[in-house]
N, C-alpha and C positions, 0 to 999 in steps of 0.2 A: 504494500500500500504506500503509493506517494515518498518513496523515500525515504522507507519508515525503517529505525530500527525497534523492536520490543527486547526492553533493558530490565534485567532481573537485579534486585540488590538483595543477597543472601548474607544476611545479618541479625544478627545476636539479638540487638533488640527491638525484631518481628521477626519471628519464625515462622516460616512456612505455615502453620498451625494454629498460627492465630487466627483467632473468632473471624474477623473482617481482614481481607486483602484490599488495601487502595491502590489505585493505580489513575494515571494523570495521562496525557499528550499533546505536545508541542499546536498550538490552534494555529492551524496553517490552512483555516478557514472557519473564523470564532461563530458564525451564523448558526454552520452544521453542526459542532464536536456534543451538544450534548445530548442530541438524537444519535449521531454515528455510535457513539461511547457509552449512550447506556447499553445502545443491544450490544454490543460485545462484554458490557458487568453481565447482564443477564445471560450469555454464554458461558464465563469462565468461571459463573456462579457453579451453571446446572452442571459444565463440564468438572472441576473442580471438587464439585460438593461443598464449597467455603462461602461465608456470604462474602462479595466484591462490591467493591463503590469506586466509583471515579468522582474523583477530583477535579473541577475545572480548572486552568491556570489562566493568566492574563497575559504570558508571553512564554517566550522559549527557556527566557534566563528562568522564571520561575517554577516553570519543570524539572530543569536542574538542581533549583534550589531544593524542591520540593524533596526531590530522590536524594540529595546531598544528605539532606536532614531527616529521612527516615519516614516523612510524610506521607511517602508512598514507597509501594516496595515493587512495582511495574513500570517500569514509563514506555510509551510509545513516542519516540525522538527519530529526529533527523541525523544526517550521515553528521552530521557536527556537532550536534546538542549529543548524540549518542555516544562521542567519543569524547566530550566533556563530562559528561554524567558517569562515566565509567573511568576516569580519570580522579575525577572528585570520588566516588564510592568503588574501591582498588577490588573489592571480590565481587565485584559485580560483574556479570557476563548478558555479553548480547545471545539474546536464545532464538531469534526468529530476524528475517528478513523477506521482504516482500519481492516475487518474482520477477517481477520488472523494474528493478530498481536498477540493476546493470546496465540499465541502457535508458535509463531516465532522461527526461528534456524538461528545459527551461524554455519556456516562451519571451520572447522582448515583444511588447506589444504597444501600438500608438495610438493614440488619439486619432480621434476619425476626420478632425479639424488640420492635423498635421499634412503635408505633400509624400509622408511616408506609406511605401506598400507591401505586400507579400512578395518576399523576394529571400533565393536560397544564399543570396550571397551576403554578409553583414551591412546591413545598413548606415548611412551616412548620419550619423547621430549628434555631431558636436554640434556644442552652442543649446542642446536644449534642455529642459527639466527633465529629469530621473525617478525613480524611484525606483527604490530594492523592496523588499519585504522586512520580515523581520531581521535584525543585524546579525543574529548566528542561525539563518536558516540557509539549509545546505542548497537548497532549490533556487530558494529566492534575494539569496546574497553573494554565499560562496562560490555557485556556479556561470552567474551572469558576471560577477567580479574578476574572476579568470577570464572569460570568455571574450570583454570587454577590453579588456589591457593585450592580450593576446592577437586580438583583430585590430586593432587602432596604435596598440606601443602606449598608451596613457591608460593612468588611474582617469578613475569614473570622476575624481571631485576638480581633476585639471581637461577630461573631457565634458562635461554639461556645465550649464550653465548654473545650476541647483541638484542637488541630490539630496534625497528625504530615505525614510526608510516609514513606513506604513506600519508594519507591526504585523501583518498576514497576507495572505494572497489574496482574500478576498476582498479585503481592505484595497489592495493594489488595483485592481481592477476595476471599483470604483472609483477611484484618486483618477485613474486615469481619462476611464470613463467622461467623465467628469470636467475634465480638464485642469485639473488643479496640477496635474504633471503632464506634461508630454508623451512622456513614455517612460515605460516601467519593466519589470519584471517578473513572471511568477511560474508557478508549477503550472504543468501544462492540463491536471486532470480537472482544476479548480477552474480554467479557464476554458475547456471544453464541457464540463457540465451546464457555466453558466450559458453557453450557444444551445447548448442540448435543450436547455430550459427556456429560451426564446428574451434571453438578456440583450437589448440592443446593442 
């Protein structure tokens, strides 16, 4: 799922076996996560036989904080928050990873006001507004942030004109929508659901 890793932290104070397992992840599109993430507590409930609860977070760091500090003993993180989180919590193991994650894509997407089009070659981007997603999301920061300096030779804040960071994909999507950015960033499944769904 989207770049996901599910992070186990095995530690002394919550045991496996405790009454309730909490578990959190990265909102890398805060609208959906607590319809997506109850039916999977209601999964790992029945599959488990433990009761499960999720946790909302307000961001990527706070997922980490969350697993840092024992608040949860699950997380569902990104290829960056996941190897922050298991950095911070040393016996923690990544236990699952989503099938198409090895071949993941980031979408740069513009505003529909822009002279920019669909095009497989890197687009002509300086001089205009930015936006990335959340600042440790693997999708929506780490992988445009390579991609960008790699096609052009310049960091993102000496190519546009502004660069913001949104806090999620969904969030980016609208910024840009919008016009409040030019063009942005995000996971590509966030931004083909919203076509699927008849998002102008």
């Amino acid at each position: 799922m989207r770049n996901i890793l599910l992070t186990l932290a095995l530690l002394s104070a919550q045991p496996l076996s405790a009454e309730t397992l909490y578990f959190s992840a990265i909102p890398d599109d805060e609208s959906r996560l607590v319809e997506r993430f109850g039916a999977v507590a209601t999964y790992l409930s029945d599959t488990l036989g433990v009761d499960v609860q999720y946790v909302p977070v307000k961001s990527y760091a706070a997922a980490v904080t969350a697993f840092t500090n024992d608040q949860i003993q699950l997380g569902w993180f990104g290829g960056l928050s996941g190897v922050q989180a298991r950095i911070a919590v040393p016996d923690s193991h990544a236990i699952a990873q989503g099938a198409e994650d090895e071949a993941f894509v980031t979408y740069f997407i513009a505003n529909a006001e822009t002279d920019l089009s669909v095009s497989e070659a890197f687009p002509d981007m300086a001089g205009r507004s930015f936006t990335f997603g959340a600042e440790t999301s693997t999708s929506g920061r780490l992988m445009p942030d390579y991609w960008i300096r790699e096609n052009t030779g310049q960091a993102p804040e000496a190519l546009f004109s502004n660069v913001g960071f949104s806090g999620d994909h969904g969030q980016t999507l609208r910024l840009v929508a919008s016009g409040a950015y030019d063009v942005g960033a995000l996971n590509y499944t966030v931004y083909d659901a919203a076509v699927a769904e008849g998002a102008p």
